[in-house]
C-alpha positions, 0 to 999 in steps of 0.5 A, a space after each residue: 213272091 212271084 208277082 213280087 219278084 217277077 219270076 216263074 215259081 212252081 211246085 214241084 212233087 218231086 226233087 227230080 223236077 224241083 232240080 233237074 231243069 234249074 239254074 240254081 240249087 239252094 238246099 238247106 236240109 238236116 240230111 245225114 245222108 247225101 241225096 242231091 246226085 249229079 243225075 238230079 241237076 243240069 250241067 252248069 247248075 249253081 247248087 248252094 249247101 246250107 244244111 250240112 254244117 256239122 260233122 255227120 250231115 250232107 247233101 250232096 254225093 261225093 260224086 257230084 262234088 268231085 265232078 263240080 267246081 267247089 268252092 268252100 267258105 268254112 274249110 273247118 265243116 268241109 
């Protein structure tokens, strides 16, 4: 995909350097419990949701969602 897409993709040992330095975050996990923090992402970062789209799952930190600029398509699983 890199050669394909023309872009930089490493691998990451940890989500700290998978997410720290990114523009965008796309998490699509089965997590009952919020791991993403605001200390994982730079200001500005773009992070998508995928995961937690039933009740009893999340991704994020209501920290992080408090401190950003959330936009929900499905209020129902908000």
């Amino acid at each position: 995909m890199q050669a394909e897409l023309d872009i930089n993709i490493e691998r990451s040992e940890s989500l700290y350097s998978a997410t720290r330095n990114s523009d965008i975050v796309l998490l699509a996990t089965w997590a009952v419990e919020p791991f993403l923090t605001p200390e994982l992402i730079s200001s500005g970062c773009h992070v998508t949701t995928l995961g937690a789209d039933q009740p009893n799952e999340a991704e994020v930190t209501a920290e992080l969602i408090r401190d950003a600029l959330f936009v929900c398509d499905d209020r129902a699983l908000a």
